[in-house]
C-alpha positions in Angstrom: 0.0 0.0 0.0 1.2 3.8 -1.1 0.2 7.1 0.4 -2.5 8.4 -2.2 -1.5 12.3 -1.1 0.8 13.6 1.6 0.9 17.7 1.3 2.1 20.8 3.7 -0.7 22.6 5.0 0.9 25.6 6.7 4.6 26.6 7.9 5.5 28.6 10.8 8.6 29.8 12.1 9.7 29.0 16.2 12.0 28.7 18.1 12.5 25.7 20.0 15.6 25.4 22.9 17.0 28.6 21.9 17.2 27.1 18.3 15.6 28.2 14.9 13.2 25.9 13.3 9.8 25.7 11.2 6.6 24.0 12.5 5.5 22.1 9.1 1.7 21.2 9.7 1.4 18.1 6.8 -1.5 15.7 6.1 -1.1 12.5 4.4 -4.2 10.6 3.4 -4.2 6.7 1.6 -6.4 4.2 2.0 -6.4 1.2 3.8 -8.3 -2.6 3.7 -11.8 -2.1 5.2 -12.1 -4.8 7.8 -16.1 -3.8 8.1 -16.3 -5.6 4.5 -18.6 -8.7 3.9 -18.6 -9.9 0.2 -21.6 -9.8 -1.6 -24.4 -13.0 -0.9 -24.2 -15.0 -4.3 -27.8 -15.9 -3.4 -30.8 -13.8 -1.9 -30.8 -10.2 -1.2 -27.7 -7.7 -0.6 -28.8 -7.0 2.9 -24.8 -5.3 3.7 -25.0 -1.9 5.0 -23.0 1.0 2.6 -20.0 0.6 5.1 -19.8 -3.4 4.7 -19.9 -2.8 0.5 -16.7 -0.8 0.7 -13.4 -2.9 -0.2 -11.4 0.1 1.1 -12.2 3.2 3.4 -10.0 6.4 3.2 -7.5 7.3 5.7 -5.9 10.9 7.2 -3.8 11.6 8.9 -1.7 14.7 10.2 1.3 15.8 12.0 3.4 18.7 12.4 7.3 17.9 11.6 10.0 20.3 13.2 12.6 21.1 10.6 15.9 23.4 10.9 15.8 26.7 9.5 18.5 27.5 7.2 19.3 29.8 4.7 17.8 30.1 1.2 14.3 29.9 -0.3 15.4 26.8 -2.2 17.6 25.0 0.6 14.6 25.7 3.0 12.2 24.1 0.7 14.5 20.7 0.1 15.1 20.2 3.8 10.7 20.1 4.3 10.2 17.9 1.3 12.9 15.8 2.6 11.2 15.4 6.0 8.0 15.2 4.2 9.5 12.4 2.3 10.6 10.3 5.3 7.3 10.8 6.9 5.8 9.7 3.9 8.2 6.7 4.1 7.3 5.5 8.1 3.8 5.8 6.9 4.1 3.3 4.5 6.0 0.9 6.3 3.4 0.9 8.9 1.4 0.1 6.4 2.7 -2.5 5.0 4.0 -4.2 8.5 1.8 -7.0 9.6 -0.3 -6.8 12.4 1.9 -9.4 14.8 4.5 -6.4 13.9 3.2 -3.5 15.8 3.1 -5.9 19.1 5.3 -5.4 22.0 7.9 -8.3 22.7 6.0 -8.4 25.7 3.3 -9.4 23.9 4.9 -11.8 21.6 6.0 -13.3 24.5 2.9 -13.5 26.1 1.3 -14.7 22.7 3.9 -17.1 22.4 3.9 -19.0 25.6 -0.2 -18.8 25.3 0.1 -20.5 22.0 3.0 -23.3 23.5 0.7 -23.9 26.4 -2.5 -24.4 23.9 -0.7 -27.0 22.0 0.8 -28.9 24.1 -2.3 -29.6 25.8 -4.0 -30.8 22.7 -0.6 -32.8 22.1 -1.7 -34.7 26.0 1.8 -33.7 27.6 3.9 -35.6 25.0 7.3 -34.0 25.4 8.2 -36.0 22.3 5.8 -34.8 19.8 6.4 -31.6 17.5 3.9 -28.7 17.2 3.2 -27.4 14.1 5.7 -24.3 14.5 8.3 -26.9 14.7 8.7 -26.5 18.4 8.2 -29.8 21.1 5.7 -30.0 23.3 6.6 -28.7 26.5 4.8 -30.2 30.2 3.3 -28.1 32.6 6.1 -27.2 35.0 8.3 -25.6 31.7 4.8 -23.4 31.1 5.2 -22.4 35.2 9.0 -21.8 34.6 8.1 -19.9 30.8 5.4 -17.5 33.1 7.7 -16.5 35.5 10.3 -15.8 32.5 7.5 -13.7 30.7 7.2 -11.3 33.9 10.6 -10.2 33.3 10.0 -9.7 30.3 7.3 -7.5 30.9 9.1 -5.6 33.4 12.6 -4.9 31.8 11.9 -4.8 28.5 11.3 -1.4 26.5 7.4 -1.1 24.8 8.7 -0.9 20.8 7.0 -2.3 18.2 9.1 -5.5 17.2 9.2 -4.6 13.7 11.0 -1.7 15.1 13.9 -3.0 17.6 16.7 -2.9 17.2 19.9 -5.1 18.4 21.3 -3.0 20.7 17.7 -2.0 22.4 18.2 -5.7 23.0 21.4 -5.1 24.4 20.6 -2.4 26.6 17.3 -4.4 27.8 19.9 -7.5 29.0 22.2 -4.7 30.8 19.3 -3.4 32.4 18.3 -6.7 33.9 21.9 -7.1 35.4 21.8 -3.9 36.7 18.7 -4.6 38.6 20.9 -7.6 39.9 18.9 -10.5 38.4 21.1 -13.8 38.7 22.6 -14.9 35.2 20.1 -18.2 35.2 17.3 -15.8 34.8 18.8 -13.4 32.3 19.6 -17.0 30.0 16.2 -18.0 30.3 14.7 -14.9 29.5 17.3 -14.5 26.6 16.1 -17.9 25.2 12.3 -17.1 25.1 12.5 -13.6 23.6 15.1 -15.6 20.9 12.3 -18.4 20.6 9.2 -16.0 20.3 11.0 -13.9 17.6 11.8 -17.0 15.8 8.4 -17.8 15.9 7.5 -13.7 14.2 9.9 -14.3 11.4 8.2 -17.5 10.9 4.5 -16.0 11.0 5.7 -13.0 8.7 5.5 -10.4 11.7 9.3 -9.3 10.9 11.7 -9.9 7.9 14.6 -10.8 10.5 15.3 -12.1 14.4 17.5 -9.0 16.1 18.4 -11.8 18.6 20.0 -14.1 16.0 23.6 -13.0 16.1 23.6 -12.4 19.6 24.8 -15.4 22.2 23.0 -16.6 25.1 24.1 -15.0 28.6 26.7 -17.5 30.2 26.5 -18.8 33.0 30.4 -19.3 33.4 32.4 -21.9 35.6 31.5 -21.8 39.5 32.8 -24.3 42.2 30.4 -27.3 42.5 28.7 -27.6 46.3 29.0 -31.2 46.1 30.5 -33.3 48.5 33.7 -34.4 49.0 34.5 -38.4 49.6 35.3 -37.5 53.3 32.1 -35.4 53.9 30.2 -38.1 51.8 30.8 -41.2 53.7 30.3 -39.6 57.6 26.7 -38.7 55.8 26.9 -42.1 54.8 27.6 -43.3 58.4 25.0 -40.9 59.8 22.3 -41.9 57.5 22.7 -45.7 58.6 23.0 -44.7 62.6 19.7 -42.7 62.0 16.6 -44.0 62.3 14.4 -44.7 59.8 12.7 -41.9 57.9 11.4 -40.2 54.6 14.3 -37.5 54.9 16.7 -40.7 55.9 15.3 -42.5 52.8 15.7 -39.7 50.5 19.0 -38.8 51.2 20.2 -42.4 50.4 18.7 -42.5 47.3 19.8 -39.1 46.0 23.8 -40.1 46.9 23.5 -43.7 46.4 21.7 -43.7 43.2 21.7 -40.0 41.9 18.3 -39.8 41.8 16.3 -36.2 41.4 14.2 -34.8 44.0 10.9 -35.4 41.7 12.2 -39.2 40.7 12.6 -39.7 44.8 9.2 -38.1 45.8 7.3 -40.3 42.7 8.8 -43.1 43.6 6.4 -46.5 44.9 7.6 -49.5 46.8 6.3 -51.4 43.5 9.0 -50.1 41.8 12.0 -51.2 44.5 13.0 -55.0 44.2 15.0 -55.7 47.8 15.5 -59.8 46.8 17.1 -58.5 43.3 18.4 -55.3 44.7 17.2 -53.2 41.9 14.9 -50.0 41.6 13.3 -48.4 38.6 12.2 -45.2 37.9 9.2 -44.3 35.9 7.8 -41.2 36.9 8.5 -38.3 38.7 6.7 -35.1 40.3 6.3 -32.1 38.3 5.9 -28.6 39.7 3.0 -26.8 37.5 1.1 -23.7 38.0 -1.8 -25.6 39.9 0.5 -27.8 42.1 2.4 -30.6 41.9 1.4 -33.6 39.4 2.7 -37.1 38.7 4.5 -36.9 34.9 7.2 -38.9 33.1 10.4 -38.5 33.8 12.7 -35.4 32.8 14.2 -37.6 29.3 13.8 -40.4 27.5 16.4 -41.8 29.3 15.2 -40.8 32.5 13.4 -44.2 32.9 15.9 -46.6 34.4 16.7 -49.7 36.7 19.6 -48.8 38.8 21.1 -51.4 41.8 20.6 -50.9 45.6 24.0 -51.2 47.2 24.1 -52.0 50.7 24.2 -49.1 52.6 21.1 -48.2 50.6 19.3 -51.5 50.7 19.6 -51.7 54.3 18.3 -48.3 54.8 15.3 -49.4 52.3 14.9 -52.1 54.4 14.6 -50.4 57.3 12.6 -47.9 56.0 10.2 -50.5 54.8 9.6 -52.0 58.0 8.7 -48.5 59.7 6.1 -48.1 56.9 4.9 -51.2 57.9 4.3 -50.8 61.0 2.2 -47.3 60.7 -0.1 -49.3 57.8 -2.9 -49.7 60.2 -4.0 -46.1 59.5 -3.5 -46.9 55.5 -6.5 -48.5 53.2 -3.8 -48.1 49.9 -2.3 -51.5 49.0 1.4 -51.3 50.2 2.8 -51.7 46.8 0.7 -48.4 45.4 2.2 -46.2 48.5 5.3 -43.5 47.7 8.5 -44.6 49.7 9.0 -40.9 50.8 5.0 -39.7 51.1 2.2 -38.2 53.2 0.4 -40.2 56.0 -2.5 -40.3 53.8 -0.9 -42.3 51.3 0.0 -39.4 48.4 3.3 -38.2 47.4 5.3 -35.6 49.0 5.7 -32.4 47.5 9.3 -31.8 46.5 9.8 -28.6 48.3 9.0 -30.2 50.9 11.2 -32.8 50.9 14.0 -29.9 49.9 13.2 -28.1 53.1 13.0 -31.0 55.2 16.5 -32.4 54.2 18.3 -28.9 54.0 17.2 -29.2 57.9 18.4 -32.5 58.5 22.0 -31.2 57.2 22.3 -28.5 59.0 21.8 -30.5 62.0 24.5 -32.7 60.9 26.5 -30.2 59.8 26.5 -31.3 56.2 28.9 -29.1 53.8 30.0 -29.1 50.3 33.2 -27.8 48.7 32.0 -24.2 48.9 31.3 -24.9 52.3 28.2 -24.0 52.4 25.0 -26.6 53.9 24.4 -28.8 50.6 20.6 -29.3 48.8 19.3 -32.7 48.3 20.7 -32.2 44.4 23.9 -32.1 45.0 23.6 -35.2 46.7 23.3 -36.6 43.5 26.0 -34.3 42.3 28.2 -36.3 44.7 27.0 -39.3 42.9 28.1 -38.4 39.8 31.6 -37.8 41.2 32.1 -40.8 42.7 30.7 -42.6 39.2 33.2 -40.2 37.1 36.3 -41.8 38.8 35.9 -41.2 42.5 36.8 -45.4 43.1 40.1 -45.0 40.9 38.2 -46.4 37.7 36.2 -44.0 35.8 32.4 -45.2 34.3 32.5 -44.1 30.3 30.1 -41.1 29.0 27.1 -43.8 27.9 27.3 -45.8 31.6 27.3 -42.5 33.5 24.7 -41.2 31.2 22.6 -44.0 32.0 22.9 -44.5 35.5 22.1 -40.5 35.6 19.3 -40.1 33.4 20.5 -37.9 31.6 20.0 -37.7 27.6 22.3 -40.1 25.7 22.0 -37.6 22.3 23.8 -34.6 24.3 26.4 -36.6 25.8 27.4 -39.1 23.7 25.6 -38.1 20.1 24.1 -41.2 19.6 21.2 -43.4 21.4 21.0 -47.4 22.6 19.5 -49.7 25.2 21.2 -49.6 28.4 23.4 -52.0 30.0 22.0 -53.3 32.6 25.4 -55.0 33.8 27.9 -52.4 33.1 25.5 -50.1 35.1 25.4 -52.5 38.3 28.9 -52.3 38.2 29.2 -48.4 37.9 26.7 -48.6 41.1 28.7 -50.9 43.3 31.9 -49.1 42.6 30.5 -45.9 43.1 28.8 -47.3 46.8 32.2 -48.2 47.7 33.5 -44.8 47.0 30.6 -42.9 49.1 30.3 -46.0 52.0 32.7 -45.7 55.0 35.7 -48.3 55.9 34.5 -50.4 58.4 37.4 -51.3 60.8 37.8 -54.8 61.9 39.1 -56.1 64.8 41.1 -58.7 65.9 40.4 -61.0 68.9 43.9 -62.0 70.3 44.9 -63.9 73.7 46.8 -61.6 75.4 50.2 -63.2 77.0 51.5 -61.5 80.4 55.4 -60.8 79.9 58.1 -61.9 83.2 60.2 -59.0 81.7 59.8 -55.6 80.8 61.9 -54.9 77.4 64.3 -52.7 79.3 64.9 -55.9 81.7 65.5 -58.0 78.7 
């Protein structure tokens, strides 16, 4: 679309911050789609009002453009038509720039996560599926986590048109959210989702280009790891097994014995822990969402997994088991269906609760990492990892540690495969030995009294 007519209606000279200039009062006027239209009934009578017949409706518009006074008729005149021109210009751009265009990135962003969380509850909560966009479906604690991302958003950054931003509006936006001391987790988040919704505008047509393209993600950078050391691990080893029995107990035996996650732990059901073959699986876990906590799958693909008890572990099971046991009387829920770590009435725990109830228990013990500070449940099963990356003298390989952590074989190793089971029992054990306390032995001797002293000979 093209400005029909865009004149000067009047000039007047001012003076504006001590400086000479000329008030140029211009109208432009073009015409624009009327969205009142309604095509005309191919049967029956033309019912449409004189405003619904009209393809196109005419459109003014005015403003008054400030322009330097200088000397000369003629220069004069070419500086106005030359600010009459670019007016003419931004008119026409708007225009022709889609609706999604004149949107603030907050929103896109809003728009965007909308349209993520719409989809992916058609899709049922299949992480594995693809959306029509080309994104995956995403569950309900990443929609939690993309709300609280959108807030920032909102707050930091600047209300332009995102046909009109610019790189370094960007820039200053990501500056502004440091200075307003924002940790670098949240800064990469938000980073990602204002990437990810402008991908999705240049897909749609909103804008011919993504600002954020050639920019790179915030860094996080290299910081100490609060796991434990072997030392700190096995006297929590040793106090786990002189404690009595408990969810906390239980828990923080199967987040350093078996590196399970806080959700994996909380979703876990005595149906899934084998004592006689000394193996558990993981299934499920517990998602945070913005109504609560839900039973989901786990994190990856390769988040489902049979790991092996070792016997610090087992025995704490075992104990644990017993004590559930024994409170049953209260429970109508067959024994198999009940969580290991859960509620008197039978459900799951929620995992901030289990995260506050531990971070108590190691305070109490005095439980500290590297960093020194009291460790989380998680880096319990940071502490895991250690002691399967080499902490026994022999190191698991990338596809054994990936498996026995859950984590996704295709960013770790590039390629997928079915696990082995036996190379992963053997990671397990090793590992147990690493995190599990020397037990001293000793010897029962007769004791022989002596005539002589050594200095008597």
């Amino acid at each position: 679309m093209k400005v029909r007519e865009c004149r000067v209606k009047s000039t007047t000279e001012a003076t504006v911050d001590g400086k000479a200039v000329i008030k140029v009062k211009c109208v432009a006027r073009y015409y624009t789609d009327n969205r009142d239209f309604v095509p005309r009934p191919a049967d029956g009578e033309d019912t449409r009002t004189a405003k619904q017949k009209r393809r196109q409706v005419r459109r003014e518009v005015s403003k008054v453009l400030i322009v330097d006074r200088v000397r000369g008729a003629k220069r004069q005149e070419a500086a106005i038509n030359e600010a009459l021109s670019k007016w003419r210009e931004s008119i026409e751009d708007e225009m022709n720039t889609p609706d999604g265009g004149r949107q603030t990135m907050a929103e896109l962003v809003r728009a965007y996560v909308d349209r993520r969380e719409a989809l992916s509850k058609s899709a049922d909560w299949d992480a594995s599926q693809m959306l029509p966009g080309g994104e995956r479906a995403v569950t309900r604690s990443t929609i939690r986590d993309l709300r609280a991302t959108q807030s920032y958003v909102e707050r930091y950054f600047p209300t332009v048109a995102i046909a009109n931003l610019t790189t370094q509006q960007v820039i200053n936006w990501e500056e502004k959210m440091m200075l307003n001391n924002n940790s670098l987790s949240r800064m990469r988040k938000a980073h990602v989702v204002c990437r990810q919704a402008l991908t999705y505008a240049t897909t749609c047509g909103f804008v011919q280009r993504n600002v954020m393209g050639s920019l790179k993600t915030p860094t996080l950078g290299k910081h100490e790891n609060n796991a434990l050391d072997q030392a700190a691990a096995q006297k929590l080893t040793g106090k786990l097994i002189e404690l009595e029995a408990s969810d906390t107990v239980a828990a923080a035996a199967l987040a350093l014995h078996c590196g399970l996650r806080c959700g994996e732990i909380c979703a876990l059901q005595w149906k899934d822990v084998d004592l006689d073959t000394r193996h558990l699986t993981v299934s499920q876990s517990i998602g945070v969402g913005i109504g609560g906590c839900y039973l989901k799958d786990p994190k990856s693909v390769s988040g489902a997994r049979t790991l092996w008890l070792d016997d610090c572990v087992l025995d704490i099971l075992k104990r644990h088991k017993a004590a559930k046991l024994a409170e049953r009387d209260n429970i109508t829920i067959k024994f198999d269906e009940l969580f290991i770590v859960g509620n008197a009435d039978g459900g799951f725990m929620n995992t901030t609760t289990l995260g506050r109830k531990f971070k108590a228990l190691a305070e109490v013990l005095d439980v500290r990492g590297k960093t020194g500070q009291v460790v989380s449940l998680h880096k319990l099963r940071h502490t895991f990892k250690d002691a399967l990356s080499g902490g026994n003298g022999v190191s698991a390989n990338a596809e054994v540690l990936a498996d026995c952590m859950g984590h996704s074989r295709k960013g770790i190793t590039g390629s997928y495969g079915t696990h082995d089971q036996d190379l992963m029992d053997v990671a397990v054990t090793r590992a147990g030995e690493w995190l599990t306390p020397t037990q001293k032995v000793k010897l029962e001797a007769d004791v022989l009294d002596l005539p002589r002293t050594g200095t008597e000979g």
